[in-house]
N, C-alpha and C positions, 0 to 999 in steps of 0.2 A: 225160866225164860227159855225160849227156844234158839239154838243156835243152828248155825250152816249146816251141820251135820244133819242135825234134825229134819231140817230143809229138804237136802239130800234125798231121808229116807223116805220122809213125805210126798216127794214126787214120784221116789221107785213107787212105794203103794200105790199112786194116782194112776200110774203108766200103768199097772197089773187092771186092777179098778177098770180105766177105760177100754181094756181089752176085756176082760171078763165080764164085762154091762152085757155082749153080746154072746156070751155062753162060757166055753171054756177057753185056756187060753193054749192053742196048738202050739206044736214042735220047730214050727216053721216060724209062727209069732214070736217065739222068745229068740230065735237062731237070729231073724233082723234086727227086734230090739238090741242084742248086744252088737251087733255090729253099727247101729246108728250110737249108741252109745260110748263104744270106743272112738267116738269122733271126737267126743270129751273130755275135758281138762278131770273133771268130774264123774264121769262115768262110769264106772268100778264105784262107787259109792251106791248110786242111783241102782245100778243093778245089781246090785247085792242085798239092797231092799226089793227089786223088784221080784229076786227070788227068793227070796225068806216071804214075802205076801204069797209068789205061785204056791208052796210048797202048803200054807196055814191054812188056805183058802176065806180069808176072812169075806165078809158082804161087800162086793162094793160099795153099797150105799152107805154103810160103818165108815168104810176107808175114805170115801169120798169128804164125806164130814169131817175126819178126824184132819185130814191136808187141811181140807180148807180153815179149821181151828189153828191149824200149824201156821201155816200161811200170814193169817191173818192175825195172831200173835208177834209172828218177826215182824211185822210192819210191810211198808211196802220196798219195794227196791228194781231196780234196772233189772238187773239179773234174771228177773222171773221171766224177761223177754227169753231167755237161751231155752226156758223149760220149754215155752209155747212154740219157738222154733222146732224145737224135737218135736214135739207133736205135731208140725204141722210136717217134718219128715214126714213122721209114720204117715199121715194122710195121704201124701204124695207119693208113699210106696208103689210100686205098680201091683205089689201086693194087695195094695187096700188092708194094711196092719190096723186098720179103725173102720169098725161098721158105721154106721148112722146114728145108733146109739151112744156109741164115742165119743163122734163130733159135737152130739148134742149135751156130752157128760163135760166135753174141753170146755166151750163156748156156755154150757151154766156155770163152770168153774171161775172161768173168768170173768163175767158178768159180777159174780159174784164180787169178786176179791175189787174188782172196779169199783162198786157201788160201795162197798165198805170203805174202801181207802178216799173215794171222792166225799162222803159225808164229812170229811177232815180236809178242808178249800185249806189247808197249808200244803197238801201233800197228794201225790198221787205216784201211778203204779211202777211209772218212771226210773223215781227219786234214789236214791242212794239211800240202805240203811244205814243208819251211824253205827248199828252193833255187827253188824256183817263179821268185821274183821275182829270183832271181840268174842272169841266160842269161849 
């Protein structure tokens, strides 16, 4: 079963993923991501997966798949809104921390995880998980 932690590490990979869809990912991209990061109750988790993916270089498209099985394993939950928040930082960096590519990687991500959780009319992407607090 996948727990928070899991969670966690699956978004770091997602955040590496979205930035590498558009090549590599520079000096300058990981310097912001930790500092949006530190904005986070969570963040030291998130970027300590995000730098175990920089370092492995796995495919995005592996990594992308692999969240969204993660993802969509814990169920849905409120929560996932804080991930889409930080990504919508990075979007709104004046850096532009997200090419086109990105935005197009977030926005299938979520689509995604939408459509699986709505095929379940008890539940959506909202909701609270009930194992959240059981790792």
């Amino acid at each position: 079963m996948v727990n928070k932690e899991k969670i966690y590490e699956s978004f770091g990979e997602l955040i590496f993923a979205v930035l590498r869809i558009d090549g590599i990912v520079r000096k300058e991209q990981k310097e912001k991501i930790e500092l949006i990061l530190n904005k986070f109750e969570f963040g030291d988790q998130v970027l300590w997966s995000f730098t175990y993916e920089n370092n492995h270089k796995k495919k995005w498209e592996e990594i992308e798949n692999n969240s969204l099985e993660h993802f969509l394993e814990f169920g849905p939950s409120k929560d996932y809104q804080i991930f889409f928040d930080i990504f919508e930082e990075m979007e709104n960096e004046k850096y532009k921390l997200i090419g086109i590519k990105g935005v197009k990687m977030i926005n299938r991500f979520k689509n995604k995880l939408r459509l699986k959780f709505s095929e379940n009319q008890n539940i959506n992407i909202e909701e609270d998980n009930e194992d959240w607090d059981n790792e």
